[in-house]
TIRO-2110 file (N, C-alpha, C; in Angstrom, 1 decimal):
// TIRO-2110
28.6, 1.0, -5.2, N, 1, A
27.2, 0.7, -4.9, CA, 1, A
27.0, -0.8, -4.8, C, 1, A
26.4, -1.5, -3.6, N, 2, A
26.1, -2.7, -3.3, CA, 2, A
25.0, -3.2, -4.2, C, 2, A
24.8, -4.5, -4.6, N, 3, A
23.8, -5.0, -5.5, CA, 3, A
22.5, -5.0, -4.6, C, 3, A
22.2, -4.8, -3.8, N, 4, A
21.0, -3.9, -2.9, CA, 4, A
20.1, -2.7, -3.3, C, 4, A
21.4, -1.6, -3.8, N, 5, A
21.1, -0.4, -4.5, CA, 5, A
20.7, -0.5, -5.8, C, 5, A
21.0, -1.6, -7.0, N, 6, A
21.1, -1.2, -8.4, CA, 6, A
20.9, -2.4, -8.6, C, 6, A
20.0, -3.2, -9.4, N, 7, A
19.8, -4.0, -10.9, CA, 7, A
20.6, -4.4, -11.1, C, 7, A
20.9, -5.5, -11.6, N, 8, A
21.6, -6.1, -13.0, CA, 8, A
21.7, -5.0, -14.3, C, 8, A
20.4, -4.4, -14.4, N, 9, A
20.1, -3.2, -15.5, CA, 9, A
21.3, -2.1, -15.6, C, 9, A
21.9, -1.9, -13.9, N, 10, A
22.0, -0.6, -13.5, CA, 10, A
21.5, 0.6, -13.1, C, 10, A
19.5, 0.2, -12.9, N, 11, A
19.0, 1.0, -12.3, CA, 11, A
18.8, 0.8, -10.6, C, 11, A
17.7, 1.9, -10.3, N, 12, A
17.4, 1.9, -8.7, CA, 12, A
16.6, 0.4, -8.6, C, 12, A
16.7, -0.2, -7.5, N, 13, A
15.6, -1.0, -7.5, CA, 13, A
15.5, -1.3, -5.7, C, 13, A
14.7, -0.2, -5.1, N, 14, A
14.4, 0.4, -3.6, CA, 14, A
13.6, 1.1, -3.7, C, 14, A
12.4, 1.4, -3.1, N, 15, A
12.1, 0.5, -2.1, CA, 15, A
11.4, -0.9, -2.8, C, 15, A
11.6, -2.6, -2.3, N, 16, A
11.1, -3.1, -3.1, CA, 16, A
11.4, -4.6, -1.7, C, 16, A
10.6, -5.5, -1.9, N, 17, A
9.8, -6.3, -1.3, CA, 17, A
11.0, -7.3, -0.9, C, 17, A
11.5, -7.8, 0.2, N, 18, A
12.9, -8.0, 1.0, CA, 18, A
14.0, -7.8, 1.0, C, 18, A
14.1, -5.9, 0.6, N, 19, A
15.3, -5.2, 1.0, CA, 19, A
14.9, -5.2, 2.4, C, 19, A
16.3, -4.7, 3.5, N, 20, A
15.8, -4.4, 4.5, CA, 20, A
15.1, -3.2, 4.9, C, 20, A
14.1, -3.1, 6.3, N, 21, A
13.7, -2.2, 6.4, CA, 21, A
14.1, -0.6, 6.3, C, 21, A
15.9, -0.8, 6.6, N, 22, A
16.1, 0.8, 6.8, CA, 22, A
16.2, 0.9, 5.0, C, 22, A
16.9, 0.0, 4.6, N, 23, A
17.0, 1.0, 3.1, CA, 23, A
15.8, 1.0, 2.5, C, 23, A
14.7, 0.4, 2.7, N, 24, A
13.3, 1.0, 2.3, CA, 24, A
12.6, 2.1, 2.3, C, 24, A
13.3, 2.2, 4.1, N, 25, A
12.4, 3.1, 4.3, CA, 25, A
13.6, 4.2, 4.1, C, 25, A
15.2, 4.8, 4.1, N, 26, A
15.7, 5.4, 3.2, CA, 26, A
15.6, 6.2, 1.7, C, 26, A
14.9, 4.9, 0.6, N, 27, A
14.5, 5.1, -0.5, CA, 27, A
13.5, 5.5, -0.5, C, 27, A
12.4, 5.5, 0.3, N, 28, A
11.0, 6.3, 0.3, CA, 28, A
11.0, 7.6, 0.5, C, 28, A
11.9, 7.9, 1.4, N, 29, A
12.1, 9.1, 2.0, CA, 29, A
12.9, 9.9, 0.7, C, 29, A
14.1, 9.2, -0.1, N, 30, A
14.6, 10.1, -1.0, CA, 30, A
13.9, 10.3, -2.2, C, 30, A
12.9, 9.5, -2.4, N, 31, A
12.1, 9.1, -3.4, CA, 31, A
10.8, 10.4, -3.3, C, 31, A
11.0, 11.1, -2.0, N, 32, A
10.0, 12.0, -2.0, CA, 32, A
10.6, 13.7, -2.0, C, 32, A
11.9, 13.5, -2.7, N, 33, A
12.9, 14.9, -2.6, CA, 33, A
13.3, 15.0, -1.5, C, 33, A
13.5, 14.7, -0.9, N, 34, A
13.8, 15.3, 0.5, CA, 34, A
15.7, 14.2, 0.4, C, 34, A
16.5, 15.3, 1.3, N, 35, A
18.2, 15.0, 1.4, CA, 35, A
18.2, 15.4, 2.9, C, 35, A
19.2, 14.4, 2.8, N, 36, A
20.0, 14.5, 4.3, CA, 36, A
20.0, 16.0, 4.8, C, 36, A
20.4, 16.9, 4.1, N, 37, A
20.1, 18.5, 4.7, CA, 37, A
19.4, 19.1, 5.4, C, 37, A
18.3, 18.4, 5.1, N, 38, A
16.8, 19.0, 5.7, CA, 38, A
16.3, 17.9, 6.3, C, 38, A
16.6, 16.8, 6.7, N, 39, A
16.3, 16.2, 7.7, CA, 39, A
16.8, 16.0, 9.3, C, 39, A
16.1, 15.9, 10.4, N, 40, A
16.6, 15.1, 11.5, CA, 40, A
16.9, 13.6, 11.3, C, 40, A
17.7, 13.5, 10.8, N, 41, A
18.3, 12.2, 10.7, CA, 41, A
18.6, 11.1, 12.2, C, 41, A
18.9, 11.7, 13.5, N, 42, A
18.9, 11.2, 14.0, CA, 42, A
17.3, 11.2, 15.0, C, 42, A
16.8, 11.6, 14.9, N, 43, A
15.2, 11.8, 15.4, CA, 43, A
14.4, 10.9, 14.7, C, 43, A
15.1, 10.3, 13.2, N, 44, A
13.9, 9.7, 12.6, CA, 44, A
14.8, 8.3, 13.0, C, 44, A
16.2, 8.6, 13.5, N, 45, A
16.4, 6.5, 13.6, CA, 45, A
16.0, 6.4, 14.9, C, 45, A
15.9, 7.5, 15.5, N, 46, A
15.2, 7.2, 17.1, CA, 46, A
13.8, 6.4, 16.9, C, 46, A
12.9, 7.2, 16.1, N, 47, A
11.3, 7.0, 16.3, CA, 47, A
11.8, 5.6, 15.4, C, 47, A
12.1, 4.7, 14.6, N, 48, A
12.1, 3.9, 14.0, CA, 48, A
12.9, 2.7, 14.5, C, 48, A
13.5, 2.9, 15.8, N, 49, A
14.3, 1.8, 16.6, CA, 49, A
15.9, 1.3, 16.1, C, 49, A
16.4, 2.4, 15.2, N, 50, A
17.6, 1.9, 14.4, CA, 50, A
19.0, 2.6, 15.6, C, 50, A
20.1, 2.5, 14.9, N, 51, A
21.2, 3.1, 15.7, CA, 51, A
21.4, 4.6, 14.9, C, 51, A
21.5, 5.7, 15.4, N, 52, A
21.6, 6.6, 15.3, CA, 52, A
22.7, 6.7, 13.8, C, 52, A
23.8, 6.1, 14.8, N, 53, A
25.6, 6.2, 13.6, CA, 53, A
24.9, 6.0, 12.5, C, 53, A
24.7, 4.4, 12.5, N, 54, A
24.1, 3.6, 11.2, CA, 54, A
23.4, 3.8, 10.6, C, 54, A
22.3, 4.6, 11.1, N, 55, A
21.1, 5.4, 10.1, CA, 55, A
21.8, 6.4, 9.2, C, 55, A
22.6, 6.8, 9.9, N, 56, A
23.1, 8.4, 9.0, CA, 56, A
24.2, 8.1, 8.1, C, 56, A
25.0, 6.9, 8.3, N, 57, A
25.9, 6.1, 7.4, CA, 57, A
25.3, 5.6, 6.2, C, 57, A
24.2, 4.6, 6.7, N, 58, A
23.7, 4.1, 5.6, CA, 58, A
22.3, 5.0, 4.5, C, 58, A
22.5, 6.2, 5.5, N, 59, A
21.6, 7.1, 4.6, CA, 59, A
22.6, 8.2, 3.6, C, 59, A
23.6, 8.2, 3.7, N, 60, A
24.3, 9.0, 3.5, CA, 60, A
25.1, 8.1, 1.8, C, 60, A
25.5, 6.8, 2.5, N, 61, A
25.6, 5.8, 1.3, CA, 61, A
24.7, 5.9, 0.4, C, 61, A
23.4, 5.9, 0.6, N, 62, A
22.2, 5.8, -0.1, CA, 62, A
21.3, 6.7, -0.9, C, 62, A
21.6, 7.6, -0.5, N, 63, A
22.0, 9.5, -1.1, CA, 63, A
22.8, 9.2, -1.9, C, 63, A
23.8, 8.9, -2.2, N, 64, A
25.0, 9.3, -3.0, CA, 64, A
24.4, 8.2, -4.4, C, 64, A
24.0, 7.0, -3.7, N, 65, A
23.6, 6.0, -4.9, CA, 65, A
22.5, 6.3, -6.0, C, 65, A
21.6, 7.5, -4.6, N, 66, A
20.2, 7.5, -5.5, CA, 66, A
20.4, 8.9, -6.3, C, 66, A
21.3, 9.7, -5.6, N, 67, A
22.1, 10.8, -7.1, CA, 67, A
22.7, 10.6, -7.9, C, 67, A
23.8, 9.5, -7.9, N, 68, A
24.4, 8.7, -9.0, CA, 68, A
23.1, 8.4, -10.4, C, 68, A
22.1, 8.1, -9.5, N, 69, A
21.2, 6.8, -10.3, CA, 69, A
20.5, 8.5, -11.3, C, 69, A
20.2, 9.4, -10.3, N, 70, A
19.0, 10.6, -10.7, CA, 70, A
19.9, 11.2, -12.3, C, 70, A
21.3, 11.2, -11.8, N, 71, A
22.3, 12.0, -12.9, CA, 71, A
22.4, 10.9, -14.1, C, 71, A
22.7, 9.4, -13.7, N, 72, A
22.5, 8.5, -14.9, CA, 72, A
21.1, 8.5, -15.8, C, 72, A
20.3, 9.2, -15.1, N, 73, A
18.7, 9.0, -15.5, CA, 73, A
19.0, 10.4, -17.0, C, 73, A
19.7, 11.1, -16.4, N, 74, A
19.2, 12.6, -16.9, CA, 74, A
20.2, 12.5, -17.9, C, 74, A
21.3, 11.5, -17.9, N, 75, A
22.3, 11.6, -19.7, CA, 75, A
21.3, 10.5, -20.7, C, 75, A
20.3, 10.4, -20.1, N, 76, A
20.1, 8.9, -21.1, CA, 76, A
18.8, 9.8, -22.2, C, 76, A
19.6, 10.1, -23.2, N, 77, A
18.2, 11.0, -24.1, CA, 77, A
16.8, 10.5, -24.3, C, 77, A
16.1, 11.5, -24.2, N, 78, A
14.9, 10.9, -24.2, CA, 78, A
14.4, 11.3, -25.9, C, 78, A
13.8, 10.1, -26.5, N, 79, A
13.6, 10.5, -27.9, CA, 79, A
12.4, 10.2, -28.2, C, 79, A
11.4, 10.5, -27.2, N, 80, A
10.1, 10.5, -27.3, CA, 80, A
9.2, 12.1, -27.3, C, 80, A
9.5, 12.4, -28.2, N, 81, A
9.1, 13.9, -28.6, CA, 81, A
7.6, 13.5, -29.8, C, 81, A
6.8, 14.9, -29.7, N, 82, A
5.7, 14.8, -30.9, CA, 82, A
6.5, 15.9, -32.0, C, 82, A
6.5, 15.2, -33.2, N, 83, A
7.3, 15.7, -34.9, CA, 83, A
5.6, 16.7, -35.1, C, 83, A
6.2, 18.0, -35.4, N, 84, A
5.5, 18.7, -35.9, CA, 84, A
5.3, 18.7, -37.2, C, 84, A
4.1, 18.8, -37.3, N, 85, A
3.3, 19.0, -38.8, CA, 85, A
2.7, 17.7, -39.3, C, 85, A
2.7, 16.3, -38.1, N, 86, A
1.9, 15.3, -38.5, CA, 86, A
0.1, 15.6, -37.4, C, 86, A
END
């Protein structure tokens, strides 16, 4: 993962204010459930003026980083629970 995709922290940090436009607009789109599977990937680099190849490369890179990130999310325990009987 390029320092583009991830923090210092190790989290996501896309879409966010002078990444480039495609991985913005990439991370919006994953950021709304939606995966390469169920998209026209090359219909949306058309309407958006990108190169076909390079849309589906760098969306495909970017998939992989923002499931990485979803699976790191989901080991990290959450210990904010309500203690019954207070």
């Amino acid at each position: 993962m390029t320092r583009a995709e991830l923090t210092e922290e190790g989290g996501w940090n896309l879409p966010r204010a002078g990444a480039p436009h495609m991985d913005n607009l990439i991370a919006t789109i994953l950021g709304q459930s939606n995966r390469s599977k169920w998209l026209k990937l090359d219909r949306i680099a058309d309407f958006q003026g990108f190169d076909a190849g390079e849309f589906r490369a760098r969306f495909a890179h970017l998939e992989t980083a923002w499931e990485a990130e979803l699976f790191r999310r989901s080991q990290v325990p959450n210990n904010s629970y309500d203690v019954e009987g207070k």
